[in-house]
C-alpha positions in Angstrom: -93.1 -76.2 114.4 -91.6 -75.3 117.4 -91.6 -77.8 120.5 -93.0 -77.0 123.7 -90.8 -76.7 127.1 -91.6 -80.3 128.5 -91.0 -81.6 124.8 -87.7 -80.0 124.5 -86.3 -81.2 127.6 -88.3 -84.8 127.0 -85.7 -84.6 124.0 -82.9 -83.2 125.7 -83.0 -85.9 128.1 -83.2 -89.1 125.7 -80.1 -87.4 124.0 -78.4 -87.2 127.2 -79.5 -91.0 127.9 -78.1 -92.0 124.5 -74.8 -90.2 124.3 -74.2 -92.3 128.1 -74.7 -95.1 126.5 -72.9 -94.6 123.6 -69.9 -93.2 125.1 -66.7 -95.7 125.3 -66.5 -97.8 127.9 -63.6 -100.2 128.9 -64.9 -103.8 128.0 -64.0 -105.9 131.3 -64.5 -108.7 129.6 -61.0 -108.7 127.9 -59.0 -108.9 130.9 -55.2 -107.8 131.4 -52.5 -109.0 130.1 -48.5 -107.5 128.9 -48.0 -104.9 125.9 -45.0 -106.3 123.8 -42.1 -104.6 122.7 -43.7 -102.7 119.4 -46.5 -101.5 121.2 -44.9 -99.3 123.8 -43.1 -97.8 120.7 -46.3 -97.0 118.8 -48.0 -95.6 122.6 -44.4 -93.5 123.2 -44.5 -92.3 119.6 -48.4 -91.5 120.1 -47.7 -89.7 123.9 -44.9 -87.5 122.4 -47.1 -86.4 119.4 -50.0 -85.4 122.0 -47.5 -83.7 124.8 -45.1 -82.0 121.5 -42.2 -84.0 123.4 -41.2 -85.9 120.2 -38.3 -87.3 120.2 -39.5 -87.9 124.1 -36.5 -88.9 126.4 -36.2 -91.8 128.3 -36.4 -90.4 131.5 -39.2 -88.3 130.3 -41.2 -91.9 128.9 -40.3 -93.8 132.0 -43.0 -92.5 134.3 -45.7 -93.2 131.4 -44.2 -96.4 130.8 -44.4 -97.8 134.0 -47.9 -96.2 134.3 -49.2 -97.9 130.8 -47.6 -101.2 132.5 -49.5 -101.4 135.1 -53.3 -99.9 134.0 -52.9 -103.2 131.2 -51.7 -105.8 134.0 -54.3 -104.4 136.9 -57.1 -102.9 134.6 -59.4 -105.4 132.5 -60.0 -103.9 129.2 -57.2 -101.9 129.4 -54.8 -104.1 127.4 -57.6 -104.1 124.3 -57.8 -100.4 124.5 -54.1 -99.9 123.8 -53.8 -102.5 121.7 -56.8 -101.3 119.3 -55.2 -98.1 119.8 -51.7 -99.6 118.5 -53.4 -101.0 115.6 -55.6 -98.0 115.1 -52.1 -95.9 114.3 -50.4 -98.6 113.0 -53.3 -98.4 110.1 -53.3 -94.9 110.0 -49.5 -94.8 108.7 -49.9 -97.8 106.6 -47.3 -99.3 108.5 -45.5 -99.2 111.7 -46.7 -95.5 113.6 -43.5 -95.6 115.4 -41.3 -95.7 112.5 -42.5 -92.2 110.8 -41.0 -89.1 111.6 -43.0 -86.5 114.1 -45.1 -84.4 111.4 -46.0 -87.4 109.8 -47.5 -88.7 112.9 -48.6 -85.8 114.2 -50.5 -85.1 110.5 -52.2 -88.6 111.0 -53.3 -88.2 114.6 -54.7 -84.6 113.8 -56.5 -85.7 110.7 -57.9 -88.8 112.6 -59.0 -86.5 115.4 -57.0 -87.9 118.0 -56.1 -85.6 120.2 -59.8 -83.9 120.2 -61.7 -84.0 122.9 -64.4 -84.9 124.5 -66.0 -86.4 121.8 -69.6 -84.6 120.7 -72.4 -86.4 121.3 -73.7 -86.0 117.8 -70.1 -87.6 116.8 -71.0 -90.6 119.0 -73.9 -92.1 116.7 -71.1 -93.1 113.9 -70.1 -96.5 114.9 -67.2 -97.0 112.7 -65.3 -94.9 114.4 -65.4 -96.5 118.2 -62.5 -97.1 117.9 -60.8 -93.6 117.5 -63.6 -92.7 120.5 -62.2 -95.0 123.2 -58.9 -93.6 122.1 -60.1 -90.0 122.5 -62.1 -90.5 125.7 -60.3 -93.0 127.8 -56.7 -93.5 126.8 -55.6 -89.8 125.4 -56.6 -88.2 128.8 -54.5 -90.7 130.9 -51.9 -90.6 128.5 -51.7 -86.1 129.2 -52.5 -86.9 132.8 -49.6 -89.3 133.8 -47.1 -86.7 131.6 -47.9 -84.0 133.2 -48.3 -85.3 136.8 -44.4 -86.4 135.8 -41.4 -84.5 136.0 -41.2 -84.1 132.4 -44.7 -82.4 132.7 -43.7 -80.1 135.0 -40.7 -79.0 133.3 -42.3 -78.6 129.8 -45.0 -75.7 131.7 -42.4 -74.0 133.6 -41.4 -75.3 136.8 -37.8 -76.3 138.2 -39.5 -78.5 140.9 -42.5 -81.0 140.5 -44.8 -80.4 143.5 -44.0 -81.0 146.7 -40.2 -81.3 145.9 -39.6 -77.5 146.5 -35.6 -76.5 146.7 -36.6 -73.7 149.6 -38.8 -74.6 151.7 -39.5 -71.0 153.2 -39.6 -69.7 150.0 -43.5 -69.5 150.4 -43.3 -67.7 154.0 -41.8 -64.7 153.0 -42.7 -62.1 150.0 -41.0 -63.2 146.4 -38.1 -60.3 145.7 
């Protein structure tokens, strides 16, 4: 049986409703705090799986780094996302995540779904898996964001220069040769 027009979108619209509230959330509740020592390993071997940097360079971590850094000092909930996220990996390898060569992690974030976004809405109702949500929804986008927005981003697609630190600046008055 086949629903009518205002039915359909009656339904539509309490799926919408749902999937907002189900989708991950930063809890400010858990305040902000410092990521130790093991943790920014485990996030650094996570970011070079999802950018293909791995092993990533130190120059090339440094912008994330300080980024990660500050979101968990300034941003409440932050801290508890990585660190469920740290733990979440740490699982995943039965053991230390940072300690396992690249295709091993990079095996155990695909299979885990990781790197997949956004998350489906039907996805959303299983509740066992909030965890690896929050991870998809909230951390792996600022994790792409700040690499890319970084010198080491803009290297990896092509360009000598990050933007706004061109080497001529009338290259762009005249026609390229």
């Amino acid at each position: 049986m086949a629903l009518d027009h205002g039915a359909a979108q009656v339904v539509r619209r309490a799926r919408g409703a749902l999937s907002r509230w189900l989708r991950p959330a930063l809890d400010p509740t858990t305040g902000t705090g410092l990521l130790d020592v093991g943790q920014l390993g485990t996030l650094r071997a996570f970011a070079e799986v999802l950018v293909g940097a791995a092993p990533m360079p130190d120059d090339d971590w440094e912008p994330v780094q300080r980024w990660l850094v500050g979101a968990v000092r300034t941003t409440p909930g932050y801290l508890a996302l990585c660190a469920g996220t740290c733990r979440l990996l740490d699982a995943l390898a039965g053991g230390p995540f940072a300690h396992a060569n690249a295709e091993q992690r990079t095996t155990w974030v695909a299979a885990a779904r990781l790197g997949v976004r956004p998350v489906a809405a039907s996805e959303l109702l299983r509740v066992g898996r909030r965890v690896e949500h929050a991870v998809r929804e909230l951390l792996v986008p600022d994790l792409l964001r700040v690499y890319f927005d970084s010198p080491a981003g803009w290297r990896l697609v092509g360009y000598d220069e990050i933007l706004g630190e061109c080497r001529d600046p009338w290259a762009y008055t005249r026609r390229p040769a």
